[in-house]
C-alpha positions in Angstrom: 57.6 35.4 59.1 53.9 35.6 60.6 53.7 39.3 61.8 56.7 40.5 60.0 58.5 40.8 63.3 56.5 43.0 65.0 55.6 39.5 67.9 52.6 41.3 68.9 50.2 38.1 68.7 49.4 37.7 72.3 48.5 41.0 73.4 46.5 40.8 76.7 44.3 43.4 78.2 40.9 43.6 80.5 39.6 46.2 78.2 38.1 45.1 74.5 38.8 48.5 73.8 42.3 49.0 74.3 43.1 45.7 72.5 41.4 46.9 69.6 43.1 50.4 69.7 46.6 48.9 70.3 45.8 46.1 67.2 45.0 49.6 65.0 48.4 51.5 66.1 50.4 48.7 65.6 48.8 48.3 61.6 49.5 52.0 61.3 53.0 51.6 62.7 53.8 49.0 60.2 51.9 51.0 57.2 54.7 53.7 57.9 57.4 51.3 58.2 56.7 50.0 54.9 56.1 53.2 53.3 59.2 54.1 54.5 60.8 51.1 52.9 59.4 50.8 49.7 59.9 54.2 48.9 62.7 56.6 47.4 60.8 60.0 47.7 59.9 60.3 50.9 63.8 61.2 51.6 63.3 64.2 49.5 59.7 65.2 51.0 61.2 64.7 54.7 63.7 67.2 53.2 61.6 69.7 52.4 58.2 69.1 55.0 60.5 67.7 58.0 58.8 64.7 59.8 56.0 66.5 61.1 55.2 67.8 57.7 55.4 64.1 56.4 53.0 63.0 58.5 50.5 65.5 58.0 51.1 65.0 54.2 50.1 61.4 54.6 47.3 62.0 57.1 45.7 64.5 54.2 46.9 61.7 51.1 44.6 59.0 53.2 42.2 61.2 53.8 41.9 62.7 50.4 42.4 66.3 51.8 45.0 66.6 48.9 42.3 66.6 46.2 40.9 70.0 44.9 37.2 68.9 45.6 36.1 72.4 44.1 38.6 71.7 40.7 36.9 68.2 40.3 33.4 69.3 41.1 33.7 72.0 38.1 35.2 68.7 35.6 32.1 66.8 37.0 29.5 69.3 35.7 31.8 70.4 32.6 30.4 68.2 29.7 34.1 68.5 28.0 36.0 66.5 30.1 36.1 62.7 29.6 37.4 60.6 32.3 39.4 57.8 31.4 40.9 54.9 33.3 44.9 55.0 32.8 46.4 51.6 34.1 
């Protein structure tokens, strides 16, 4: 399937702008529905946040608002930390 169903290849507007704007809500659409259907979890965090709270949880996990910047700063200029790549 080309655009995983979404048939939104000819989209036609006067305005650059709102071409662009509708090309970016449509990838974020289908970045939701995907995350939606790959994953087993977000049942139980929709449970507990609600949808509103899901989707501020993923605004701030794309934004990397869920990081402690103070926490890693103090690891950064602590000498007995070692970071290490897990894979």
């Amino acid at each position: 399937m080309k655009h995983q169903g979404y048939q939104y290849e000819h989209c036609f507007s006067y305005n650059w702008n709102a071409m662009v704007g509708f090309h970016h809500l449509m990838q974020i659409g289908r970045f939701m529905n995907v995350l939606l259907v790959h994953s087993e979890l977000l049942e139980k965090k929709v449970a507990v946040l609600g949808i509103n709270g899901l989707l501020e949880f993923i605004f701030k996990a794309c934004t990397a608002d869920v990081l402690d910047l103070t926490r890693i700063a103090s690891i950064v200029i602590d000498n007995n930390y070692q970071w290490r790549l897990v894979s």
